[in-house]
Each structure stands twice: as structure tokens, then as C-alpha cells.
C-alpha positions as CSV (number, residue, x, y, z in Angstrom):
1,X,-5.4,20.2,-26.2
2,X,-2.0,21.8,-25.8
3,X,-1.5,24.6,-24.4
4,X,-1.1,28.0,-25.4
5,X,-0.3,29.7,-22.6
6,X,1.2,29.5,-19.0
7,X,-0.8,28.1,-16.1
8,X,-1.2,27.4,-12.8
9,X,-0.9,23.8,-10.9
10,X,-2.3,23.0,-7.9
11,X,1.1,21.2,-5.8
12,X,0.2,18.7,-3.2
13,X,3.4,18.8,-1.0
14,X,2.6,16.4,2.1
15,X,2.0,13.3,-0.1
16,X,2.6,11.1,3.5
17,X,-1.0,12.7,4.6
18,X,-3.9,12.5,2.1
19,X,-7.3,12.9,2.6
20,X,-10.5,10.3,1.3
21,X,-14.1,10.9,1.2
22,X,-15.6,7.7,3.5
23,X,-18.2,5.7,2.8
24,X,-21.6,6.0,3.8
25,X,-22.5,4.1,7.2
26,X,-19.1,3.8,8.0
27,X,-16.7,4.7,10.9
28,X,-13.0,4.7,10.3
29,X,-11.5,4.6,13.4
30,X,-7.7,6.2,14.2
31,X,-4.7,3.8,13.6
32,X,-7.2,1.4,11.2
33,X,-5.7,0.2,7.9
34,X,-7.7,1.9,5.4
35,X,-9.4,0.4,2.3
36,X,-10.9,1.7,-0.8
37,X,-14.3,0.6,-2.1
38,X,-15.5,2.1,-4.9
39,X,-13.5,4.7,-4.2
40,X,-14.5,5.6,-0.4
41,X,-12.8,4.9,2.6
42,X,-13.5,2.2,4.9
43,X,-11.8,0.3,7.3
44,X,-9.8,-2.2,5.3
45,X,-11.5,-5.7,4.4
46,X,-9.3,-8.1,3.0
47,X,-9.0,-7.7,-1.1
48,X,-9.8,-3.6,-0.8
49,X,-7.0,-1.2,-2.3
50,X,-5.1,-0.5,1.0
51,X,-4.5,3.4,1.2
52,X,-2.8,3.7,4.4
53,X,-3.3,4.2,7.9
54,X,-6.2,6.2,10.0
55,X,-4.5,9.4,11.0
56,X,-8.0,10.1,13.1
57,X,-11.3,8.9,13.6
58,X,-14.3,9.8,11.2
59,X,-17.7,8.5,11.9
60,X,-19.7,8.9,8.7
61,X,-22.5,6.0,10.2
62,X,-25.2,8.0,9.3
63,X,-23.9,9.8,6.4
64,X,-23.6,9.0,3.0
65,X,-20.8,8.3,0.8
66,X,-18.6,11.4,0.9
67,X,-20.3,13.1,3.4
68,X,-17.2,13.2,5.6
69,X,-13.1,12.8,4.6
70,X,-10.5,11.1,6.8
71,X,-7.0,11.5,6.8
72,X,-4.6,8.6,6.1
73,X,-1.0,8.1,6.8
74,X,0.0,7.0,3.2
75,X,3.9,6.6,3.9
76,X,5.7,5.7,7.3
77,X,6.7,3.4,9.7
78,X,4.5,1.8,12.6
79,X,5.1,-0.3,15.5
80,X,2.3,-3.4,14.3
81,X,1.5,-6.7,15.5
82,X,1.6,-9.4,12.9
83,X,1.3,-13.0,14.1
84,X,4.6,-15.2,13.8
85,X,6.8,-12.3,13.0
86,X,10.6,-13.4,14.1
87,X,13.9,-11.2,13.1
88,X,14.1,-13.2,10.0
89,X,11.1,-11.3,8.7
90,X,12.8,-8.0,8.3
91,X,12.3,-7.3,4.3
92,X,9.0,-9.7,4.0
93,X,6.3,-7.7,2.4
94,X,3.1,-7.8,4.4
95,X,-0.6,-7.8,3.7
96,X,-3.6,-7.0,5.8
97,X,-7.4,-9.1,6.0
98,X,-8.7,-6.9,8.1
99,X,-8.0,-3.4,9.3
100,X,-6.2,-4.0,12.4
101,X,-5.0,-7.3,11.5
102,X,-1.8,-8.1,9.4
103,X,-0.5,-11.3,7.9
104,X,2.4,-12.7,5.3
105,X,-0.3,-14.2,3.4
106,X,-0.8,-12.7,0.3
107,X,-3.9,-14.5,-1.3
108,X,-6.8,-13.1,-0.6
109,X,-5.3,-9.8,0.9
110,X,-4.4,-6.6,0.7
111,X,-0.8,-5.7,0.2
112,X,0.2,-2.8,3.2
113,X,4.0,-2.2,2.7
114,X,7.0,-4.5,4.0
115,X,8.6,-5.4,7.0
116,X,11.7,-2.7,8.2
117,X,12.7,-3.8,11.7
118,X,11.9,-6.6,14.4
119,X,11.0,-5.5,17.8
120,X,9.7,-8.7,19.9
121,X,8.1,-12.0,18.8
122,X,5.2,-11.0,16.9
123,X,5.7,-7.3,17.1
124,X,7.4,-5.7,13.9
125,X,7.8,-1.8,12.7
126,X,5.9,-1.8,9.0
127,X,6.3,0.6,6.1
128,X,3.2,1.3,5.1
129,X,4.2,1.5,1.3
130,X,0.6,0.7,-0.6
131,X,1.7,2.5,-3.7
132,X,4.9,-0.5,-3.9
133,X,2.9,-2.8,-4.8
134,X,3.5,-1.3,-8.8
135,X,6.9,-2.1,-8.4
136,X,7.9,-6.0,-9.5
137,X,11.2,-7.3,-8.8
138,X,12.5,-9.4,-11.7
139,X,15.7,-11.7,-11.3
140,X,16.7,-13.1,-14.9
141,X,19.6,-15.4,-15.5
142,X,21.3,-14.6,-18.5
143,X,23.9,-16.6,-20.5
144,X,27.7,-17.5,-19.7
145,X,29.4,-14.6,-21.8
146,X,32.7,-16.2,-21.4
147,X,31.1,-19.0,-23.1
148,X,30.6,-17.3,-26.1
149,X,27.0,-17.3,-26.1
150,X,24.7,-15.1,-28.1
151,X,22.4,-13.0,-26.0
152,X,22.3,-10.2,-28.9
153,X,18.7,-11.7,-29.9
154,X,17.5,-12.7,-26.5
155,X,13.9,-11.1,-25.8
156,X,13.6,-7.7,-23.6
157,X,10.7,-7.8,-21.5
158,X,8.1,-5.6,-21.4
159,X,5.7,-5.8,-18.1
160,X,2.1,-4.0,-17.5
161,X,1.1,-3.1,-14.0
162,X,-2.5,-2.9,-12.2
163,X,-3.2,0.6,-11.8
């Protein structure tokens, strides 16, 4: 319906801290990656909708689902291990199969953020970026203009994300 008058909306300013309802029998603990399933928060399994990182620990073990909230990091940089991580790295996007374990491997996994700096072998400082994931990179050659080729009826692409 449109509207007919003015009105007030609610402005969440701190979008780097958010706050989940966890899932029943569960235990986030601090500095865990953080996973949705149906729409709680656990600590991440491999394939879950990563959210962020644990600001605290929330033990809902005995609860049910939404019973308690933990907050979660859903922007920044953290010093992380991730196995094999060398200086040529730095860019790579990175995924998690577990929540305190991080990987290059995509398949299976849960996309976290991307690779900003290389400390030591193995040691790296993420961006815990979850909402990137939308974005898609597309490189597309296009026709020698000098050539005289005709791109005027070439195809624009259109994309759909997951949301």
C-alpha cells in the first residue's frame, strides 16, 4: 500500500555487529564462524549460510531455538589460520567446513570473505565479507573495434543472484 503519510524507520547503524537468535541445544562459542540453519545460529558446518564471526559465547544447550541471541562480527579483518596460505594468497576468497576451520576449497563449503594480508606460512588476516558472495566478477572479451566489427547487436547480460 503506499503511503499516505510520514513515518518512522527503525535505522540499524552498526551493521559490522548484528545479533542472531541460536539454535536450540547449541553453544556458539566466541571467535567461531557462524552459520545459519533454518535461520538460527550455530557454529558453522560446512554448506550453512556463513554470517560472521562469534563476538561472545552463547550457550543455548538446553534451550530452544531462539531462546538466546549471539552477537556476530559480520564485517572485519581477523588474524586466521588457513592451511597452505603463502603471500601469493593475498586476494583468494576463502571458505570455511567447519567453524574454526578455513580452506580455499569452495565445493562443499561455506564462502567467509577473502584473503587481505599474509602474516606467516599458514597464518593470514581474513575479511570476513559473507554478504560478497552476491557479487560476481565477470571478465568479457569484446571485439577488435579497430577492426571494424559490429558489437551494436551483441547480447547484454543479465545475471540473477542467490539471495
Amino acid at each position: 500500500m503506499a503511503l499516505t503519510a510520514d513515518r518512522n524507520v527503525d535505522r540499524y547503524v552498526d551493521q559490522e555487529l548484528r545479533t542472531y537468535r541460536v539454535k536450540g541445544t547449541t553453544t556458539v562459542y566466541k571467535g567461531a564462524l557462524v552459520g545459519l540453519a533454518a535461520g538460527y545460529a550455530r557454529g558453522l558446518v560446512a554448506g550453512d549460510k556463513c554470517v560472521g564471526l562469534a563476538y561472545e559465547t552463547i550457550d543455548n544447550s538446553v534451550g530452544d531455538d531462539g531462546d538466546k541471541s549471539v552477537r556476530v562480527y559480520t564485517l572485519g579483518d581477523f588474524d586466521h589460520a588457513v592451511s597452505g596460505a603463502a603471500q601469493t594468497d593475498v586476494g583468494r576468497p576463502v571458505f570455511a567446513s567447519a567453524d574454526g576451520t578455513l580452506t580455499f576449497t569452495a565445493e562443499s563449503n561455506s564462502y567467509v570473505g577473502i584473503v587481505q594480508d599474509f602474516l606467516a606460512s599458514g597464518q593470514v588476516i581474513v575479511r570476513i565479507d559473507p554478504q560478497r558472495r552476491l557479487v560476481k566478477t565477470i571478465t568479457h572479451a569484446v571485439e577488435n573495434l579497430a577492426a571494424n566489427a559490429d558489437i551494436a547487436a551483441r547480447a547484454i547480460h543479465c545475471f540473477e543472484h542467490e539471495g
